[in-house]
N, C-alpha and C positions, 0 to 999 in steps of 0.2 A: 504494500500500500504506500504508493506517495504520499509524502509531506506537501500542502498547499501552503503558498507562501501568504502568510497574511498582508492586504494592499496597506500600505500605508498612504495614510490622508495628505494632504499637502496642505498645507496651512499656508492661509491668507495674511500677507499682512496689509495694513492699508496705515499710511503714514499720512500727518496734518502737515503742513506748510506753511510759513505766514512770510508774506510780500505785501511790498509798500506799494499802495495801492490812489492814486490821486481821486476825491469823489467826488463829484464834478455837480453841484446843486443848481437847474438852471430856475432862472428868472425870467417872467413874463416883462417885455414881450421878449419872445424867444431870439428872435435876431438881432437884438444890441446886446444881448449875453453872446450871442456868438460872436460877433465883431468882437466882444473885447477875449473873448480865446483866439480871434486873428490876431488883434492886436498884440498879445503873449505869444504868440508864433512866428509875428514880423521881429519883435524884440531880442528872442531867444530861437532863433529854425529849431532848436532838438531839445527844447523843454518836454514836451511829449511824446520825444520819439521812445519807442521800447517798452513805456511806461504803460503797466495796466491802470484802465481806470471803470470806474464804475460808476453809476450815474443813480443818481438821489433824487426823487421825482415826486416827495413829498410835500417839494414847495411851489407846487405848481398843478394843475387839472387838465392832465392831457389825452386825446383820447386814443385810439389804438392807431387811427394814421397819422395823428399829431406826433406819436412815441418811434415812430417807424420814420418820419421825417427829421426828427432831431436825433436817429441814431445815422440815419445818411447823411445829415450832415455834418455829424462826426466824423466819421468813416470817409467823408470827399477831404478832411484836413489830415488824415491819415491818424487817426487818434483811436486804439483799440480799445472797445470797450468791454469790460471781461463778467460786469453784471446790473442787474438792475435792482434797486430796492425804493422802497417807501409807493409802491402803486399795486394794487390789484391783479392777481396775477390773471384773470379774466382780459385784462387788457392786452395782454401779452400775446405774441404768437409762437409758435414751435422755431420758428425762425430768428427771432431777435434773440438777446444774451438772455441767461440764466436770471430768475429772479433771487435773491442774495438774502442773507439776515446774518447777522452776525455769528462768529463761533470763531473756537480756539483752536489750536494747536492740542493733536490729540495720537496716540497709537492705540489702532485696535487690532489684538490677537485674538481672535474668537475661539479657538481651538489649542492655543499655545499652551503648555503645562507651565505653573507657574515653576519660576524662579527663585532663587535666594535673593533678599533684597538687596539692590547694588546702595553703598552710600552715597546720601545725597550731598550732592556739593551745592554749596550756596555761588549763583550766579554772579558774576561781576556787574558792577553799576556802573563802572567804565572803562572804557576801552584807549587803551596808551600806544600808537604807531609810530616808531620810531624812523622811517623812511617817509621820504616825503609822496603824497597821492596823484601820481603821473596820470596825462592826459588820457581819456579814455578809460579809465579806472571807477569804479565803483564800492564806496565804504558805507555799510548800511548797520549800526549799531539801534535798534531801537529800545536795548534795554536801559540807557542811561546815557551819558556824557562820552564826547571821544573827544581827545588829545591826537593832535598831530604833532609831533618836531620836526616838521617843516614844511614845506610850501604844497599847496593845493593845484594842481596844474589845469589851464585852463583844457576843458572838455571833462576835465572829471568833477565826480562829487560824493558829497558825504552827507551822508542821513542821518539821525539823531533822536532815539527818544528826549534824550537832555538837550543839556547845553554842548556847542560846540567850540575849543579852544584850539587855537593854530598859532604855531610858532614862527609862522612862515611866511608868505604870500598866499591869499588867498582868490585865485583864477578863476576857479572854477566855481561851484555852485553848493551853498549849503542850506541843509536844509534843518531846522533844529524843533527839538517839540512833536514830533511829527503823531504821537499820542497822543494830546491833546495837552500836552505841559507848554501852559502860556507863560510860566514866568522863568522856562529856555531862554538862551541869551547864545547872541557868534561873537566872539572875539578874534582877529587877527591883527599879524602884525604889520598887515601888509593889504589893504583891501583895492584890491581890481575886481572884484565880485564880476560873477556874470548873470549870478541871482542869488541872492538870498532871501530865504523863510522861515517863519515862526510859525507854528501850527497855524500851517493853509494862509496866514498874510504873508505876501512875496513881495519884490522889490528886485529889480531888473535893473541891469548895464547903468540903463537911461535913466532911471528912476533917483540913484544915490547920487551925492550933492560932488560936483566935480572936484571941489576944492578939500575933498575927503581921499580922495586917489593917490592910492602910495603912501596912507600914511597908518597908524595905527589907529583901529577902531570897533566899535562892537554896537550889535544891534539887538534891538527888544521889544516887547509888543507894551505900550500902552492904549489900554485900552483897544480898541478893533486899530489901532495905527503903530506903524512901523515904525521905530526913532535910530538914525543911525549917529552916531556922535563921533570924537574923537575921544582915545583914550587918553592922551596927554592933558 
């Protein structure tokens, strides 16, 4: 009599992800909100590029071909949108993005025996890069503060639950707060910015005071506005 070999199951696993994600809340009328996301596109060409975003439709009553025209006209500026939240998912078609709600970062093993418990390490609140962040480069900490020693090169950037400090120049684009911590703050020592923000208020090339360029300075939100000062 053979022996039958018993099948063994193959176990799933299914892992959470979390990406910075831009959410893009439009206002009536719909076409001077769009104009000022050209206006952010004349300013900056690749503010958008690569970046998922999702779209917030709670502040506004759209109907299913209103929601279908303001996603094409996303999509004519080349801007991916990766879901939709705050509307009825009725309104929705098989064809437009996923409708969204929030969640975490999760691992589920449905079938995995458990384990001996691994110990937990307590997460860093900030992140210390001792080379400088070359063009093209992307630094995404959302758990706290990052420290650079030294320069931010123009075409990259750095993201931020916290505040962000740079020993350096800073070219490229940062963005701070990005969790909703409004009393995030950028410091550099060197500002050529090509955008900087504070949870969701930005401030572009054009926007910061010329007679700030090159010199040291740090920026904050008061209130719904942007203040960029010098440090000296």
């Amino acid at each position: 009599m053979e022996a039958v070999a018993k099948v063994q199951r193959q176990m799933v696993r299914l892992r959470g992800r979390s990406y910075v994600a831009f959410v893009f809340v439009p206002t009536v009328p719909i076409q001077d909100w769009l104009q000022e996301i050209d206006t952010t596109i004349a300013r900056s060409p690749g503010f958008f590029a690569g970046r998922p975003v999702v779209v917030d439709l709670s502040s506004v009553d759209l109907s299913q071909s209103g929601i279908g025209h303001l996603l094409t006209s996303l999509q004519d500026r080349n801007i991916r949108v990766l879901g939709i939240e705050g509307v009825e998912e009725a309104r929705l078609t098989p064809s437009m993005p996923p409708l969204l709600s929030g969640g975490r970062s999760c691992v589920i093993e449905p079938t995995a025996p458990k384990k001996p418990e691994a110990k937990v390490e307590t997460k860093p609140t900030s992140l210390l890069l001792e080379s400088p962040v070359r063009s093209g480069q992307t630094v995404i900490f959302p758990e706290g503060d990052v420290t650079i020693l030294g320069s931010v090169g123009s075409g990259a950037e750095v993201v931020a639950g916290g505040s962000i400090h740079i020993y350096g120049a800073l070219r490229g684009r940062a963005m701070a707060g990005v969790n909703g911590h409004t009393s995030a703050r950028i410091y550099c020592q060197k500002i050529e910015a090509e955008l900087l923000a504070i949870d969701g208020f930005y401030q572009t090339a054009d926007d910061i005071d010329a007679a700030l360029r090159g010199k040291p300075a740090q920026a904050w939100l008061q209130g719904n506005t942007m203040r960029i000062t010098a440090l000296n």
